[in-house]
C-alpha positions as CSV (number, residue, x, y, z in Angstrom):
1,X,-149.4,-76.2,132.0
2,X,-146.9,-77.9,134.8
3,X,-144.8,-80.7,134.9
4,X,-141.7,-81.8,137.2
5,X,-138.5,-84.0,136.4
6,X,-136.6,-85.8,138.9
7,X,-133.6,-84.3,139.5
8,X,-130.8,-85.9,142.0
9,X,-133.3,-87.4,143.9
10,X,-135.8,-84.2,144.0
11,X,-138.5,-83.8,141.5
12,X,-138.4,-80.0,140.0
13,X,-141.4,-78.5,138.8
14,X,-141.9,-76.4,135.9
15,X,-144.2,-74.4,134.1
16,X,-144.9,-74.1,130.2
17,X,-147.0,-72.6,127.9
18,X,-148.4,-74.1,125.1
19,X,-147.1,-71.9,121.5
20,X,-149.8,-73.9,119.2
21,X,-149.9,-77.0,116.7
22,X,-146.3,-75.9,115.5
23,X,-143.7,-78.9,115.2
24,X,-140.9,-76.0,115.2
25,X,-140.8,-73.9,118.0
26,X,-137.8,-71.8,119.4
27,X,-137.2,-72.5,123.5
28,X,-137.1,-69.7,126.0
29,X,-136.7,-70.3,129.5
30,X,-137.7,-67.3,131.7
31,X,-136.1,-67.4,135.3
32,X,-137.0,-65.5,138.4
33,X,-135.5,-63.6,140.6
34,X,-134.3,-64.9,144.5
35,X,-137.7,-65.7,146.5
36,X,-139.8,-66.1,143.0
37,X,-140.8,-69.1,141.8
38,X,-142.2,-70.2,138.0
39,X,-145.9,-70.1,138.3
40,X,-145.3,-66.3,139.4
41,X,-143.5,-65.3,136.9
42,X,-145.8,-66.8,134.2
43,X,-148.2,-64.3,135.1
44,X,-146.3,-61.3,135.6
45,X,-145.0,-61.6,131.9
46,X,-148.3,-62.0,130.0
47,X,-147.3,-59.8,127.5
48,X,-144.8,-62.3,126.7
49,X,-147.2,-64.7,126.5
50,X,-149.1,-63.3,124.5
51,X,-146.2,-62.4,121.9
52,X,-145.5,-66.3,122.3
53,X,-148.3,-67.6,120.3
54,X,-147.3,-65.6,117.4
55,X,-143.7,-66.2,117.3
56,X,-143.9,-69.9,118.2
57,X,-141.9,-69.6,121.2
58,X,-142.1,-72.3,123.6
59,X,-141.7,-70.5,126.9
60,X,-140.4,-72.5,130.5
61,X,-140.5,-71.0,134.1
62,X,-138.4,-73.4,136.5
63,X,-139.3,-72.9,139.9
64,X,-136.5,-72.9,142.2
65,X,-135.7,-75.8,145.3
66,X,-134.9,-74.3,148.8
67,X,-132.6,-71.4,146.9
68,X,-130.5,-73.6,145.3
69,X,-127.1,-72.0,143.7
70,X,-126.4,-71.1,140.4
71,X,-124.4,-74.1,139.5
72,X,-127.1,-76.3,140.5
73,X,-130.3,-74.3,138.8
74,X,-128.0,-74.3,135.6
75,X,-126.7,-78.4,135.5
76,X,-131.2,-78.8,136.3
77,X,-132.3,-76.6,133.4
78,X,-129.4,-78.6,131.3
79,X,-131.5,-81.8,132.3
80,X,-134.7,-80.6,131.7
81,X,-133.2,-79.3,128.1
82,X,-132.2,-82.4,127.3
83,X,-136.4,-84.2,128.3
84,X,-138.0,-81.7,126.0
């Protein structure tokens, strides 16, 4: 699944799996590396994926903007904490 929050004025996208009918789920979030983006790494860790389902882990790949910085990426996945 994908989704996108607006963040100072740009909209950020996101992807997340779905870890089942369970009310309590733990949160990962699973960057990339430089040049990656979310959607990417989703399907290069499928064995995490898979894991997911069993240990109710709610798992979140944040796609990058225009190689933001660090400070930035970390005060966005902050905001995005705080919407789920």
């Amino acid at each position: 699944m994908s989704d996108s929050i607006l963040v100072e004025g740009r909209y950020r996208s996101f992807h997340y799996n779905n870890p089942g009918n369970s009310k309590r789920s733990s949160l990962m979030f699973v960057m990339h590396g430089s040049g990656g983006n979310g959607k990417d790494m989703m399907i290069s860790t499928i064995k995490l994926e898979e894991k997911s389902k069993d240990e109710k882990l709610l798992l979140v790949y944040p796609s990058g903007y225009q190689r933001i910085g660090m400070n930035a990426a970390k005060l966005q996945l902050q905001q995005l904490i705080l919407r789920i």
